[in-house]
Structures are given as C-alpha cells and as structure tokens.
C-alpha positions in Angstrom: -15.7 -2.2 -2.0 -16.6 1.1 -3.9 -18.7 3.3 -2.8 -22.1 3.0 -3.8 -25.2 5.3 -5.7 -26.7 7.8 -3.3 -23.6 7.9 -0.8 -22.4 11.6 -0.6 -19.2 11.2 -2.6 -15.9 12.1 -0.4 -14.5 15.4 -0.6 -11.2 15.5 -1.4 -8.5 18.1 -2.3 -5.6 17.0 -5.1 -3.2 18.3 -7.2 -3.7 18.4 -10.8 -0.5 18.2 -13.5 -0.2 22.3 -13.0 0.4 21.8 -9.6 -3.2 23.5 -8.5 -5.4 22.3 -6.1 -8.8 20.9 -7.4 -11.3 20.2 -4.4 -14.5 17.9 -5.4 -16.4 20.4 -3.5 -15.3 23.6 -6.1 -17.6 22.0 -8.3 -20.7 21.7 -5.6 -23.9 23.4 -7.0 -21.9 24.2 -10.0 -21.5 21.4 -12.1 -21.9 17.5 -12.0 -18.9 15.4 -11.8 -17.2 12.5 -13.7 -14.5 11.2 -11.4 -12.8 8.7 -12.9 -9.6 6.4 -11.6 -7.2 5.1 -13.4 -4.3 2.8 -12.5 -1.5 4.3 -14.3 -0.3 7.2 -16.8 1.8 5.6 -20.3 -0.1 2.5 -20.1 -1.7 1.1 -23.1 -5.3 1.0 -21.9 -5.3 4.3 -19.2 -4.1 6.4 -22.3 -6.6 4.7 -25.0 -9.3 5.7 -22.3 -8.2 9.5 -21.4 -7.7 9.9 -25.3 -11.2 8.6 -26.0 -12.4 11.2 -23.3 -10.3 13.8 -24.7 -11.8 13.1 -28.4 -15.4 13.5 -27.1 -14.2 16.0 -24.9 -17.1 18.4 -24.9 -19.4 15.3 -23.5 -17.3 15.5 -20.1 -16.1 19.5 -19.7 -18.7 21.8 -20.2 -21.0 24.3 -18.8 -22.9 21.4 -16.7 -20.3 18.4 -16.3 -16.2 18.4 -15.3 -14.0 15.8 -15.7 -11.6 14.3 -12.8 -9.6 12.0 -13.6 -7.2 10.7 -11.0 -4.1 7.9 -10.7 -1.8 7.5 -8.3 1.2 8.9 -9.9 3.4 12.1 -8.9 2.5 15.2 -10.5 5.5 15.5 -12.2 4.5 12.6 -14.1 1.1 13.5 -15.0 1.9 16.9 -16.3 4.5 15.1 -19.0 1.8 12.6 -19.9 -0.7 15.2 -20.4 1.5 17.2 -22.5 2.2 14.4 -24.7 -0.9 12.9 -25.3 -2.8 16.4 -25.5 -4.7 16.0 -22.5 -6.5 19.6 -21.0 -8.5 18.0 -18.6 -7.4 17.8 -15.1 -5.3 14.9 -14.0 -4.9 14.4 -10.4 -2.7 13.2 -8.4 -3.1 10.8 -5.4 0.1 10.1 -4.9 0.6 11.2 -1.5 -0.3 10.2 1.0 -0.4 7.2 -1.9 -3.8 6.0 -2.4 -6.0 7.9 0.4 -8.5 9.2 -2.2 -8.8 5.8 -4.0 -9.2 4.3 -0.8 -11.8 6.6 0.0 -13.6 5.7 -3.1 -12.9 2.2 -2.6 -11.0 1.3 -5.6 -7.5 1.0 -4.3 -5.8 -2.2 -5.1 -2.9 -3.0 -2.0 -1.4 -5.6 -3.9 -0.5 -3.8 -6.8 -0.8 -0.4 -5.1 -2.8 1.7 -7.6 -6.3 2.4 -7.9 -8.3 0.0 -10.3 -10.7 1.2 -13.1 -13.5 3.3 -10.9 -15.9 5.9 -12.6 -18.1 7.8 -10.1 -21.1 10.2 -11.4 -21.2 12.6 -8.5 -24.3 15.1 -9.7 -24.2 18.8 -8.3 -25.8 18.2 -4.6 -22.5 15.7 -4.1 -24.4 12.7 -4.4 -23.1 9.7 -6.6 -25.3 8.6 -9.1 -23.7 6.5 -11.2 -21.1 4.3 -10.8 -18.7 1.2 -12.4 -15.9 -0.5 -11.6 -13.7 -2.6 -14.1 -10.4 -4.9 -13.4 -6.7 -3.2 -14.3 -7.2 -5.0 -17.9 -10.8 -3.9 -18.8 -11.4 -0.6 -20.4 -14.8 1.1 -19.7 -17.3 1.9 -22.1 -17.8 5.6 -22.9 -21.4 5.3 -23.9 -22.2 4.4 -20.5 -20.9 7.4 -19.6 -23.0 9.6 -21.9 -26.1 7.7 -21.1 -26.0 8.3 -16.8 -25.2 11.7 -17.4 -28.3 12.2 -19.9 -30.4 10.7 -16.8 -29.6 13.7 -14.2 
C-alpha cells in the first residue's frame, strides 16, 4: 500500500542517467517535489507520460518544483532512453538493490518486479501532499498534477 498524505516521504539516495547521486533530501527547504514511478523505460505508456512532462516541462522543473522520476531500470539504460526521447529531467534508478525505493513508497509490484504507476507530491518541509497511484496500463493525468501543486 502507498504511502499516504502527510507521511514524511522516505529519503532516499539514487542514481540518475549521468550517474550522479540525487538525494530527496537535496531538495528539502528548497523546492517541492514531484516523485513519480514508473514501471519501465521504452514502453509505450512510461514514454508517452515522461514526454508529456517533458512538453510542459517548465510546470515540474523550476525555481519552486523538481521533477523525480524513477523506474527500476539500470542506469545504463535510462541515460539511452533519455537521450533519445530528449528527456533533461532526472531519471533515477532503483535498480539496485532492485526495488528498495519503490518498496519504500509502496508501489512495487513482486510479481512483475517493477514499480507500478505512483506519483508522490512531497512539498519542501518533506511532507507528501499529494498522491495517486494507477495500474501498469493506466496513464495519469497531468492536470492533476498541475492542480495539487497550485494548492501548496
């Protein structure tokens, strides 16, 4: 079960496509955070959401809100499916140890062994206060998005 509205969110500490470490806790005080799980890079519906994001990009990376958006595949992988699909956002990787983040966050799938559709709105104190969680087929809505982070 995910993780619910006014938990602290987990910290965490992944590696993005560049290899660099991103820590949830960078952005404390800073900025309020979209983390969003995916189940897969080159799948039809994870790359028709990142490219949405990346079209409204300035809505989720900007002087008050950052983007995370994690799967559960190797680095390696994500930096090649950034490059191609012109993603500048950062992409993290839970691959290793496989799933401990989305676990965290509740929105790892064991049976399939990737981390279903989970968006957390985590504002600047650390706090979620928003959150959705879709099925591997069901894309999320943008505008929802948009809306929760217009409420902080």
């Amino acid at each position: 079960m995910a993780i619910e509205v006014g938990t602290k969110a987990p910290d965490f500490e992944l590696r993005n496509q560049h290899g660099e470490t991103v820590r949830l806790s960078d952005f404390r005080g800073e900025k309020n955070v979209v983390l969003l799980f995916y189940p897969f890079a080159f799948t039809g519906v994870c790359t028709g959401e990142l490219c949405a994001l990346r079209d409204e990009l300035p809505k989720f990376v900007n002087d008050d809100v950052q983007l995370l958006a994690v799967s559960n595949d190797a680095p390696f992988s994500l930096r090649v499916f950034a490059e191609q699909e012109g993603l500048t956002y950062p992409l993290l990787s839970d691959f290793w140890p496989h799933g401990n983040v989305s676990r965290e966050y509740g929105v790892f799938d064991e049976e399939k062994g990737c981390a279903v559709r989970g968006t957390f709105i985590i504002d600047k104190e650390g706090v979620v206060r928003w959150t959705v969680v879709n099925g591997l087929p069901d894309a999320r809505d943008l505008d929802e998005y948009t809306k929760a982070l217009a409420a902080l």
